[in-house]
N, CA and C of each residue as an Amber inpcrd file, in Angstrom:
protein
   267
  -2.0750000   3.2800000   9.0630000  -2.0500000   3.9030000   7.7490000
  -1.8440000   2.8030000   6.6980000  -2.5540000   2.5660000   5.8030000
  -2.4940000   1.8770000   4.9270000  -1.7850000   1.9850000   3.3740000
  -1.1550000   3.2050000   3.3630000  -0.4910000   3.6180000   2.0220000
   0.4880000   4.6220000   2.8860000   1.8710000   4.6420000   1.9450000
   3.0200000   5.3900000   2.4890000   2.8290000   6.8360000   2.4430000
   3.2530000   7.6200000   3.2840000   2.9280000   8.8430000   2.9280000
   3.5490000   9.7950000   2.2110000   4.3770000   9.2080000   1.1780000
   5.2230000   9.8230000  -0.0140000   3.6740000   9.4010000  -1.1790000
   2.6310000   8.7160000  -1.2570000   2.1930000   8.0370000  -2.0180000
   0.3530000   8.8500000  -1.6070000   0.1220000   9.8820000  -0.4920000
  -1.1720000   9.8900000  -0.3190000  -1.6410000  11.0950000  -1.3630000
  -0.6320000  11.6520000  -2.4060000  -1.1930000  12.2840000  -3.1250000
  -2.0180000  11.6910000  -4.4580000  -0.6850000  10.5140000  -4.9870000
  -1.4270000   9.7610000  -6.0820000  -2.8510000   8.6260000  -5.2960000
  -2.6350000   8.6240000  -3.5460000  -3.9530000   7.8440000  -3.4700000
  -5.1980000   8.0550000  -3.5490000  -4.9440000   9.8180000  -3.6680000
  -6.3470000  10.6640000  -3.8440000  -6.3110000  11.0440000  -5.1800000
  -5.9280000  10.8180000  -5.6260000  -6.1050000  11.4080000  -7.3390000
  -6.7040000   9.7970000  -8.0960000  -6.3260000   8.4030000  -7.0530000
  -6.2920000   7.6420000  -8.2940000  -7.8620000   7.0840000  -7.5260000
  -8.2450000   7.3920000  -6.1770000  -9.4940000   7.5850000  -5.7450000
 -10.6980000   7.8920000  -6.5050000 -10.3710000   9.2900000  -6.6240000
 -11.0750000  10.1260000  -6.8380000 -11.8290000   9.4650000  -8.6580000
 -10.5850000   8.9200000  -9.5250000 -10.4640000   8.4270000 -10.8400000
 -11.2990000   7.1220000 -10.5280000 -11.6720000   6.1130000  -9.5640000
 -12.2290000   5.2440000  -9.1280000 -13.7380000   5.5960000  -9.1940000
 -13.5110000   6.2910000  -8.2110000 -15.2010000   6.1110000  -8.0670000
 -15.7510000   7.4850000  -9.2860000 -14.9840000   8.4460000 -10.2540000
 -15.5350000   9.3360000 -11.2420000 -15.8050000   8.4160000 -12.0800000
 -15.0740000   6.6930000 -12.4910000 -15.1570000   6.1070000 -13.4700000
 -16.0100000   4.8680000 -13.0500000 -16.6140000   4.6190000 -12.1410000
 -17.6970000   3.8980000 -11.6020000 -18.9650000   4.7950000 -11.9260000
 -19.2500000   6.0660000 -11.5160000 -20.3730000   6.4620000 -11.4310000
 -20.4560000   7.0910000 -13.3080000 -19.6360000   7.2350000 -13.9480000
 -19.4110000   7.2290000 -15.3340000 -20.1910000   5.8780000 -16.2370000
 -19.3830000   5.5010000 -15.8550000 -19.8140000   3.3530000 -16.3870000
 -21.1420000   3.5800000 -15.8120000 -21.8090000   3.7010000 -14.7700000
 -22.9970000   3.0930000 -14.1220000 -23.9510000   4.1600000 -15.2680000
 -23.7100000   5.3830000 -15.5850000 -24.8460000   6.6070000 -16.3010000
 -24.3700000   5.7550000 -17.8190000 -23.0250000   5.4630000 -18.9660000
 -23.2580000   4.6880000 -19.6450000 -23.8800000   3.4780000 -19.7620000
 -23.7900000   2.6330000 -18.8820000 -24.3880000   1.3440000 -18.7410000
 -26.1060000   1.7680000 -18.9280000 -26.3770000   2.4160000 -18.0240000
 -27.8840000   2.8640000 -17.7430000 -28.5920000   3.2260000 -19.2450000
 -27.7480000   4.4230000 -19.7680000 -28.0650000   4.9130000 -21.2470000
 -27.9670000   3.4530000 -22.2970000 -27.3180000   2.4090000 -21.9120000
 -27.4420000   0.8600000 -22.9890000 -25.9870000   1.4520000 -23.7000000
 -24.8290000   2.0970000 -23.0740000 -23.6250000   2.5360000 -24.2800000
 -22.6380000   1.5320000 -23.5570000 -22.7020000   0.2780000 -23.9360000
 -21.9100000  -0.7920000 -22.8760000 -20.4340000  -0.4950000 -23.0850000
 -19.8910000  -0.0390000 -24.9460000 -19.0010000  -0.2370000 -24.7770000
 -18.1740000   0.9730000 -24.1760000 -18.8730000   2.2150000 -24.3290000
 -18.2650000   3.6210000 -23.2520000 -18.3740000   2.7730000 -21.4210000
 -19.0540000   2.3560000 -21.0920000 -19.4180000   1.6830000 -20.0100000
 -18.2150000   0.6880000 -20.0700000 -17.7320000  -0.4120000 -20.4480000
 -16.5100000  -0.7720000 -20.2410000 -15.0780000   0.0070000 -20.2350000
 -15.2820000   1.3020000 -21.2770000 -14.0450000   2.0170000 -21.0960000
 -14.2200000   2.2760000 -19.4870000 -14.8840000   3.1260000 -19.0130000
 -14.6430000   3.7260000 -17.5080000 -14.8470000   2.3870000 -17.0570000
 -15.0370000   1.2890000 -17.0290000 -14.9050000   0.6780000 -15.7540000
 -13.3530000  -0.2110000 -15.7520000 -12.8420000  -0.2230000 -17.2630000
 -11.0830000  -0.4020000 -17.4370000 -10.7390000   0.5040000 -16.7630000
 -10.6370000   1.8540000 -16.8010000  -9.8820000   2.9360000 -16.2380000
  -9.9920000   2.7690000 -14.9870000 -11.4420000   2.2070000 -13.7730000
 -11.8880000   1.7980000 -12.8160000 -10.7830000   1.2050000 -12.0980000
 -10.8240000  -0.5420000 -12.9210000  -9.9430000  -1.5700000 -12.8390000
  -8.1070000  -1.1530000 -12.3520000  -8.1140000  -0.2530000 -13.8160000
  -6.8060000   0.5680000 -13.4970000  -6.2270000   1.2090000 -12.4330000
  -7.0440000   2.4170000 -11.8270000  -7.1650000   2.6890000 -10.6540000
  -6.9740000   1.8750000  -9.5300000  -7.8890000   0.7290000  -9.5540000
  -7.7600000   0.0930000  -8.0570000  -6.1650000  -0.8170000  -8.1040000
  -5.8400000  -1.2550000  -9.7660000  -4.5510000  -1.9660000  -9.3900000
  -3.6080000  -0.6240000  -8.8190000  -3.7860000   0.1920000  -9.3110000
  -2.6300000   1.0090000  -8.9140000  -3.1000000   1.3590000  -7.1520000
  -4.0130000   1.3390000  -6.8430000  -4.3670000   1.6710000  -5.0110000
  -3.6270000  -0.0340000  -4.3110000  -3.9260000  -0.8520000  -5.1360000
  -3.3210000  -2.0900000  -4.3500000  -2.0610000  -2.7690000  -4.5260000
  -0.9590000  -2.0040000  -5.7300000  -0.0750000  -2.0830000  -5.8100000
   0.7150000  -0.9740000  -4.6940000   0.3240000   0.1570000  -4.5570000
   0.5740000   1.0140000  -3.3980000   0.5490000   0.8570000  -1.9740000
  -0.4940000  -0.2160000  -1.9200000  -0.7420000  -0.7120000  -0.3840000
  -0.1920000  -1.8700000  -0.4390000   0.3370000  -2.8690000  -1.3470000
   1.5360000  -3.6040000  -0.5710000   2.6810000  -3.1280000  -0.7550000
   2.7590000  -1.7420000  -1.2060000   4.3110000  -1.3220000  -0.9590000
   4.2940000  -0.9460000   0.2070000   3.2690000  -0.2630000   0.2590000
   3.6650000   0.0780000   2.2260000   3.4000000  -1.5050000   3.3230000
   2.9830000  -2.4530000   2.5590000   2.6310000  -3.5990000   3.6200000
   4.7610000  -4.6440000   3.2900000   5.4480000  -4.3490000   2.2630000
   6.2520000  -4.3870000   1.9460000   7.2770000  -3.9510000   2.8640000
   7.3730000  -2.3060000   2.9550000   8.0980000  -1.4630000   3.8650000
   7.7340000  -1.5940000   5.4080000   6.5140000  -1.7110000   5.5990000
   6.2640000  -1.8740000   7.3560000   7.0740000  -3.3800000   7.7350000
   7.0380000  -4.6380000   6.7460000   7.6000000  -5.5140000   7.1250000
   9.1340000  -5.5780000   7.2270000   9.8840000  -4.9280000   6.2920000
  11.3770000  -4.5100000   6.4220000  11.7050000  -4.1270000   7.5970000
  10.7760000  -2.8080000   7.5870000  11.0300000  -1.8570000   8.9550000
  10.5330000  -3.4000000  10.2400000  10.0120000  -4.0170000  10.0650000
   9.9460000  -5.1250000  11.2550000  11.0860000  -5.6390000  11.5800000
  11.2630000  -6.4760000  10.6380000  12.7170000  -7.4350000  10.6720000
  13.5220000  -6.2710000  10.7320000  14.0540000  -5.1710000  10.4170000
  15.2990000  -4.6940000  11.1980000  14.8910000  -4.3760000  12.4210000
  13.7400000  -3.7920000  13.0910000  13.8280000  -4.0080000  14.6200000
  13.9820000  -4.5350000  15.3070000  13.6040000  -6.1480000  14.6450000
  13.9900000  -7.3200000  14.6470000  15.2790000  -7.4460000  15.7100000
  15.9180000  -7.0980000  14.1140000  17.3520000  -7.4470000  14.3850000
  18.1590000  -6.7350000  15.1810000  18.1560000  -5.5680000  15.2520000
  18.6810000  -4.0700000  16.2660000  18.0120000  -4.7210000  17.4120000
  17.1600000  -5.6710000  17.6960000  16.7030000  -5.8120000  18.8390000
  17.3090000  -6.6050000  19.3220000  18.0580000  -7.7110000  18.7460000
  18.6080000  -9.0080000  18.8200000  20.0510000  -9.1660000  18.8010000
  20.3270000  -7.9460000  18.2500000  22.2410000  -7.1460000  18.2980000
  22.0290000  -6.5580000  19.8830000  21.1010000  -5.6980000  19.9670000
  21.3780000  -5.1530000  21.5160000  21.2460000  -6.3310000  22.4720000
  20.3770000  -7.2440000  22.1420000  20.1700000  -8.0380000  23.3960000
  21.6090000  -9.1540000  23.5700000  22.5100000  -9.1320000  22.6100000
  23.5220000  -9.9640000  22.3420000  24.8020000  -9.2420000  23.1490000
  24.9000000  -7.6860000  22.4780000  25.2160000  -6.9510000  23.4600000
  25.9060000  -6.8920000  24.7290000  24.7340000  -6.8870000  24.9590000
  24.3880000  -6.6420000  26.7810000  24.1600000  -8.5290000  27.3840000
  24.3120000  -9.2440000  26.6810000  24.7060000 -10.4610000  27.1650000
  25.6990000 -10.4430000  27.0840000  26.7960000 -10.2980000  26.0850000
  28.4470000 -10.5600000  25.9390000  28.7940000  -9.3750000  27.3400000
  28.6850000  -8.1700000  27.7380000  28.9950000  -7.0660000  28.4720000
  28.4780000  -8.1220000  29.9990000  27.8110000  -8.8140000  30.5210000
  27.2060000  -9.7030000  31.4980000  28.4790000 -10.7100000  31.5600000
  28.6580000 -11.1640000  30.5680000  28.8780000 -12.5900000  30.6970000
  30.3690000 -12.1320000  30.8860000  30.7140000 -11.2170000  30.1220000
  32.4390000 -10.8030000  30.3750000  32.7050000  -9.9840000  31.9310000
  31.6170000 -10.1160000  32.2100000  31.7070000  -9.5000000  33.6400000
  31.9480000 -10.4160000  34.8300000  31.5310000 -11.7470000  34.3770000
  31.5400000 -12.4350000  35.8030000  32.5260000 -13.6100000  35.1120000
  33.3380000 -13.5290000  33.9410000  34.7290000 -14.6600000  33.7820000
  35.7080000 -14.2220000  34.7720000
């Protein structure tokens, strides 16, 4: 999954605002109205920062969630070495 799933509602709304303001820009552009044609393809622009500010929050959070497994992994294995090692003093 590439976006958090507190976040897949604004990823379809800001989608959907992507490609309505691509195929917008492309029918201005076509008609010669460059500068309506730059508005939708700002709003475009807009859109995708906000899809790729969203996907390194979740590339953000999957890495947290790493390093503490990380570490819970590295507390248990410490653990169960000290519980070993106090076994055979």
């Amino acid at each position: 999954m590439i976006f958090l799933e507190q976040d897949w509602k604004k990823v379809d709304e800001e989608n959907r605002t992507f490609e309505t303001c691509v195929n917008k820009a492309n029918e201005r552009f076509d008609r010669g109205e460059y500068e309506e044609a730059q508005l939708y393809l700002n709003n475009a622009t807009r859109a995708l920062t906000e899809l790729n500010r969203m996907m390194l929050s979740k590339e953000q959070h999957d890495q947290k969630w790493f390093v503490t497994k990380q570490i819970e992994s590295q507390q248990h294995a410490d653990k169960l070495f000290c519980e070993l090692r106090s076994r055979y003093e």
